[in-house]
LUMMIMAR-388943 format. One record per atom (N, C-alpha, C): x, y, z; atom name; residue in one letter; residue number from 1. Coordinates in pm, whole numbers, m for minus. Each point is the difference from the previous one (the first is absolute). Layout:
LUMMIMAR-388943
X / Y / Z / CA / a / NUM
...
//
This chain:
LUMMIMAR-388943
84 / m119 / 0 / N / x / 1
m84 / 119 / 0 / CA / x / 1
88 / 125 / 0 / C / x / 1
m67 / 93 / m35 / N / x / 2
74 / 99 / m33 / CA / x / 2
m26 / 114 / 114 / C / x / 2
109 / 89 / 27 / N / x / 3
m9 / 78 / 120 / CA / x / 3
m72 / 165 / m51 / C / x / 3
m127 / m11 / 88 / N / x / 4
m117 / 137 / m84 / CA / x / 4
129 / 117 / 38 / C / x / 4
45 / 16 / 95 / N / x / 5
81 / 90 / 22 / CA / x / 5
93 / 71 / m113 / C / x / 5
83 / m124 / 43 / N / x / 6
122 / 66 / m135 / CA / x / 6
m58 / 21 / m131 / C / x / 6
m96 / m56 / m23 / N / x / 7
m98 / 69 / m150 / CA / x / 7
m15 / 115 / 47 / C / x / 7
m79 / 51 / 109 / N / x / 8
m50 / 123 / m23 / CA / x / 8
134 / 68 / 24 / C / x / 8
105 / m13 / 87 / N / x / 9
150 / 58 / 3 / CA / x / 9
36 / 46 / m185 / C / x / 9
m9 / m107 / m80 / N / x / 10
55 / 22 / m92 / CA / x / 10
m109 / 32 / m116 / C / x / 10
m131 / 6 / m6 / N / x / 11
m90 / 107 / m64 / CA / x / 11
m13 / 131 / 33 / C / x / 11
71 / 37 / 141 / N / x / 12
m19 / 162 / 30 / CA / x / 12
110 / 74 / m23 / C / x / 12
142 / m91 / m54 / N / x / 13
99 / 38 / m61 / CA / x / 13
19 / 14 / m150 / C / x / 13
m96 / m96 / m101 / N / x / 14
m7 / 36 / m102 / CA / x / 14
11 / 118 / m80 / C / x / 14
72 / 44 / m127 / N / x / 15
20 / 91 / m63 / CA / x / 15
m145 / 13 / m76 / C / x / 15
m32 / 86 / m36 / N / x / 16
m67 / 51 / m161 / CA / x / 16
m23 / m122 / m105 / C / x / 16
117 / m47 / m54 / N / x / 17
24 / m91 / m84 / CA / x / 17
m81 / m177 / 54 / C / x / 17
91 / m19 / 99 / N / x / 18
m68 / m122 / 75 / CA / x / 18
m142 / m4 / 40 / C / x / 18
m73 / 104 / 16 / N / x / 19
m106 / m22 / m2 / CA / x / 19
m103 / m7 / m90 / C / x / 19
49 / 61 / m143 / N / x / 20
m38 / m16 / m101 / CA / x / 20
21 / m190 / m43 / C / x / 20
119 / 1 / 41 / N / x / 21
m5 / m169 / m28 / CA / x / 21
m25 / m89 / 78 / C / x / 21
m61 / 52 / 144 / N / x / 22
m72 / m93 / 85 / CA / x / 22
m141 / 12 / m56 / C / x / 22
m35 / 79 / m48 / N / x / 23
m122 / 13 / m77 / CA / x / 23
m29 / m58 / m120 / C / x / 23
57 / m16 / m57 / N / x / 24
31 / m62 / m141 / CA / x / 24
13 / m147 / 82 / C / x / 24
18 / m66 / 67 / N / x / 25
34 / m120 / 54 / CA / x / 25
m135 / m18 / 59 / C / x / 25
m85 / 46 / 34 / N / x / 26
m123 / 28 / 85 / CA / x / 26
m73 / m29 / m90 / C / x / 26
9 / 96 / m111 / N / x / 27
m108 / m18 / m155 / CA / x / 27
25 / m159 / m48 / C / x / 27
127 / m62 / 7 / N / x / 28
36 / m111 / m47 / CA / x / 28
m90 / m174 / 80 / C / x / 28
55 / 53 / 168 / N / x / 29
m82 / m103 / 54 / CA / x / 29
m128 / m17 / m25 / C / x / 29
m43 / 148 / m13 / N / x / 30
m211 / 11 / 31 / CA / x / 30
m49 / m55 / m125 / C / x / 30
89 / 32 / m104 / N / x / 31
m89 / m108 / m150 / CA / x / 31
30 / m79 / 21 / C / x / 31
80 / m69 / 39 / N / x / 32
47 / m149 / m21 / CA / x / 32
116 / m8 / m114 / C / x / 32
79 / 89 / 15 / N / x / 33
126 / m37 / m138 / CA / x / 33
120 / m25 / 55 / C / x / 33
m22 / 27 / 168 / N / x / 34
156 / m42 / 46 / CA / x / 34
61 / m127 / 18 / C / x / 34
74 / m25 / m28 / N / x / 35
124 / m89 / 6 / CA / x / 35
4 / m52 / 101 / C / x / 35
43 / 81 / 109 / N / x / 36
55 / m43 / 162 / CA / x / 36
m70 / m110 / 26 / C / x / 36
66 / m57 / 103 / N / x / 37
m95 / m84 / 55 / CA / x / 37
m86 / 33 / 133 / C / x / 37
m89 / m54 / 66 / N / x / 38
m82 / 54 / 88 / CA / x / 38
36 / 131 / 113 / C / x / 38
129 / m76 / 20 / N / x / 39
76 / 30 / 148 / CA / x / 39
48 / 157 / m30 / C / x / 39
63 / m18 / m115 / N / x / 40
82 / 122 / m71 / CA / x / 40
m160 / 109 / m63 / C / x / 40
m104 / m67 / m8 / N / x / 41
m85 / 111 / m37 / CA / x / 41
m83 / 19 / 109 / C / x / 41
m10 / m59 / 112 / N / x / 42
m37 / 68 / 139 / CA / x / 42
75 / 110 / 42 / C / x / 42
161 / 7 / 14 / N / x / 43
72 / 83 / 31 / CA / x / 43
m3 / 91 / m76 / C / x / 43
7 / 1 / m165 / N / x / 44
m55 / 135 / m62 / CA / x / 44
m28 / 74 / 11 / C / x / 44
m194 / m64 / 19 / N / x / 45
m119 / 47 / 43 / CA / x / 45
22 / 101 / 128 / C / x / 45
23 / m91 / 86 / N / x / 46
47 / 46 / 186 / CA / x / 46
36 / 165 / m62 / C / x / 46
144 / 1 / m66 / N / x / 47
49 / 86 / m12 / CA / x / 47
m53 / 115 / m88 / C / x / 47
m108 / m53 / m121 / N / x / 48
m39 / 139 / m23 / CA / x / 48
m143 / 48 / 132 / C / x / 48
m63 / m115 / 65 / N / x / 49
m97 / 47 / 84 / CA / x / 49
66 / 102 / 151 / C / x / 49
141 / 25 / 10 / N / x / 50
89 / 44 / 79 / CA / x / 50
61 / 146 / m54 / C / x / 50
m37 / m25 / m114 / N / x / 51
52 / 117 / m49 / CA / x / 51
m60 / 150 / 71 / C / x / 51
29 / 61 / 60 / N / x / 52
m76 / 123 / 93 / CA / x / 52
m79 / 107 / m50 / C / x / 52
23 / 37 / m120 / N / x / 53
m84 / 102 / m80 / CA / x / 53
m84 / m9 / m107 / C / x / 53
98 / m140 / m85 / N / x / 54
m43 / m44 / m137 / CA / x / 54
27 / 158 / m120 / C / x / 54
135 / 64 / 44 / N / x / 55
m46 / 25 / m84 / CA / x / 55
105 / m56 / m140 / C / x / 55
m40 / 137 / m71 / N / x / 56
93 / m135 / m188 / CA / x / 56
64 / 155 / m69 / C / x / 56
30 / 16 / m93 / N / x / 57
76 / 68 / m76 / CA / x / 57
m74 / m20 / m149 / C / x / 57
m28 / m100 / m21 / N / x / 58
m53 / m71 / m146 / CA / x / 58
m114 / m22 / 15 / C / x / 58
m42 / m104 / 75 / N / x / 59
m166 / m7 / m32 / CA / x / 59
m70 / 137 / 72 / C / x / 59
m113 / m51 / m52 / N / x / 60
m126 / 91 / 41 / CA / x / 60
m75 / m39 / 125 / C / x / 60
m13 / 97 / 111 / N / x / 61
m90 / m37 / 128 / CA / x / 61
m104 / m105 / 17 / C / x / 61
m73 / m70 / m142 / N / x / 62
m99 / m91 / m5 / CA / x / 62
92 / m128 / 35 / C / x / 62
138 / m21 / m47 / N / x / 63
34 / m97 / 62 / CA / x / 63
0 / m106 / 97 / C / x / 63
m18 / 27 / 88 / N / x / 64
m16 / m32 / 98 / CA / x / 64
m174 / m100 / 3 / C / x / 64
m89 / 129 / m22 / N / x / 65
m120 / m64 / 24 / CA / x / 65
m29 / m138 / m100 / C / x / 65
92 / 98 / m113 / N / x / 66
m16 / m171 / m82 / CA / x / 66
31 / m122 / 25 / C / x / 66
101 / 28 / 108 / N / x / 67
71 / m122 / 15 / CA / x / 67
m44 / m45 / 144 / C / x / 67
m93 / 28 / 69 / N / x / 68
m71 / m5 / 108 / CA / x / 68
m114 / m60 / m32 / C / x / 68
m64 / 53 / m108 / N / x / 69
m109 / m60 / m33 / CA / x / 69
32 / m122 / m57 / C / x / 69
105 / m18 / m75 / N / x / 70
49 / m149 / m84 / CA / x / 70
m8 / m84 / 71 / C / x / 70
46 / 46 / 90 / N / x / 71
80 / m120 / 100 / CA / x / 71
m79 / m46 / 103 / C / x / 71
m171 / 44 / m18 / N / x / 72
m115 / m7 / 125 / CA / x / 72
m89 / m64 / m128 / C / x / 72
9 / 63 / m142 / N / x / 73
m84 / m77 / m61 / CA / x / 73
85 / m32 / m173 / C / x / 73
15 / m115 / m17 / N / x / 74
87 / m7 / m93 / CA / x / 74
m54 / m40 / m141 / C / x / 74
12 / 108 / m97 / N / x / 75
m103 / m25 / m110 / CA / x / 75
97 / 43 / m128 / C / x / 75
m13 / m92 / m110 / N / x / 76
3 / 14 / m152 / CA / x / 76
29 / 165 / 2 / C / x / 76
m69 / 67 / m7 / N / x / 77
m31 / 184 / m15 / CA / x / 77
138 / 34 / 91 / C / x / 77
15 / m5 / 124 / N / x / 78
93 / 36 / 54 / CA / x / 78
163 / m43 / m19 / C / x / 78
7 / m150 / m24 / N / x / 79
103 / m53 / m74 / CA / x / 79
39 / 80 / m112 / C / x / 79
m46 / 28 / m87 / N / x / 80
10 / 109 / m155 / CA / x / 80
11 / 113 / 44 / C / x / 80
m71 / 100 / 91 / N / x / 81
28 / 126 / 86 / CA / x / 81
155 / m32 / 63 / C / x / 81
57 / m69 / 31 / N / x / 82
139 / m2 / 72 / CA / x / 82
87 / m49 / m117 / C / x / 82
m32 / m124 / m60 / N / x / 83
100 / m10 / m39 / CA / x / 83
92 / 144 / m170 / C / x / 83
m126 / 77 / m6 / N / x / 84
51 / 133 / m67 / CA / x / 84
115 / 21 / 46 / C / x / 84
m23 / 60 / 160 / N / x / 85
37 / 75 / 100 / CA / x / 85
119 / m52 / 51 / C / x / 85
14 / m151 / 23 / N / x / 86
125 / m53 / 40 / CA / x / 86
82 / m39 / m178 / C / x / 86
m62 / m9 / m117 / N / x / 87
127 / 41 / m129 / CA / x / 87
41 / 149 / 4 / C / x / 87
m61 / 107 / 20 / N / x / 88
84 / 108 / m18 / CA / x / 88
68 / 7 / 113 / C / x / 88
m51 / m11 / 117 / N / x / 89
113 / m27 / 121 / CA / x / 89
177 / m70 / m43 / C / x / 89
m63 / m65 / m14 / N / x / 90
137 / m62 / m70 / CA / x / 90
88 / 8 / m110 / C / x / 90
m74 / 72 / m79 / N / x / 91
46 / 98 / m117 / CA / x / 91
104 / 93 / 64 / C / x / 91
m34 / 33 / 141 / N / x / 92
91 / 134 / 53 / CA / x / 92
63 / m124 / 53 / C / x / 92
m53 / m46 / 86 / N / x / 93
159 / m62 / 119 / CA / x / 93
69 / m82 / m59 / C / x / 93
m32 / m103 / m87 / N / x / 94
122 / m99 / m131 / CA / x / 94
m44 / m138 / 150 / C / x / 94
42 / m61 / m103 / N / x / 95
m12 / m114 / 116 / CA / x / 95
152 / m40 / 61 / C / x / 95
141 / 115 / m63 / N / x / 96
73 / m97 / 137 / CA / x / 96
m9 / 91 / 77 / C / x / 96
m48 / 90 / 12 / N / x / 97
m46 / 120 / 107 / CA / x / 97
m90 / m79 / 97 / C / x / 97
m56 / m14 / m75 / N / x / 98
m110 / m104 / 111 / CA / x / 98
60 / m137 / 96 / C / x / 98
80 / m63 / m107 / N / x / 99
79 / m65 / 98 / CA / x / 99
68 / 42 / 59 / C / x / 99
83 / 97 / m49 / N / x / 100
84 / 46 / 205 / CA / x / 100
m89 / 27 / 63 / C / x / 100
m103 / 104 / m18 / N / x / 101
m88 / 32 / 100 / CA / x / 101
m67 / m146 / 108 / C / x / 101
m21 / m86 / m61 / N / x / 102
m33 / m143 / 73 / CA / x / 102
84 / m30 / 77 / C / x / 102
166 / m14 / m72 / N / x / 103
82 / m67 / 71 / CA / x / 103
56 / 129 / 128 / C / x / 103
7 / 120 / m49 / N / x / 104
36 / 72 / 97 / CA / x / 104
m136 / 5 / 174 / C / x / 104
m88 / m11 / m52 / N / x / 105
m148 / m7 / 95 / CA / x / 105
66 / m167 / 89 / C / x / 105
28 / m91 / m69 / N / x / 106
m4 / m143 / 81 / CA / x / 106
104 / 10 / 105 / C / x / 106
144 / 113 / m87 / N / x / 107
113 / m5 / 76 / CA / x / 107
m47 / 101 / 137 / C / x / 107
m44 / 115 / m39 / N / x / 108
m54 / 71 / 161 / CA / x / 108
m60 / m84 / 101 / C / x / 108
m101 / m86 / m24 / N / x / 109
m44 / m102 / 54 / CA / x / 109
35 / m99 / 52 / C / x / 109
101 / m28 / m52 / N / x / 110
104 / m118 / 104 / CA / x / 110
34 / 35 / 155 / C / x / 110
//
């Protein structure tokens, strides 16, 4: 199990950037396109629900609700609403951006 603490320790330290890609990782679990496996997408999650302000640089303030609502009710419509949202996401961050950002998040966490 994972310690709620040091998540929220290390979501209230997050930059600008990282939270854009804890978000983008957020959009990923709630459709169902992520990779990770359970354990690794609980801790994610943990960590964008830790995040203290929410706020982003890139997306738009609806964020959030979208991905609140996804993730309470999970539908076709909303899957297609995110997954827009998580390709241009990633259009900006590249995906080995995204991987350090993962691997740098697991290493704080140790």
């Amino acid at each position: 199990m994972y310690d709620l603490a040091k998540i929220g320790t290390v979501a209230r330290a997050m930059n600008g950037f990282e939270c854009d890609c804890a978000i983008t990782v957020a959009l990923k679990i709630s459709d169902e396109s992520c990779k990770m496996d359970e354990y690794e997408k609980s801790v994610f999650i943990a960590l964008y629900d830790a995040m203290p302000d929410k706020q982003t640089d890139f997306f738009d303030e609806n964020i959030f609700e979208l991905i609140s609502h996804t993730r309470a009710h999970p539908s076709a419509s909303a899957y297609a609403k995110i997954k827009i949202l998580r390709e241009n996401a990633m259009l900006m961050i590249k995906q080995e951006n995204m991987k350090k950002f993962k691997a740098e998040i697991r290493s704080r966490l140790v």
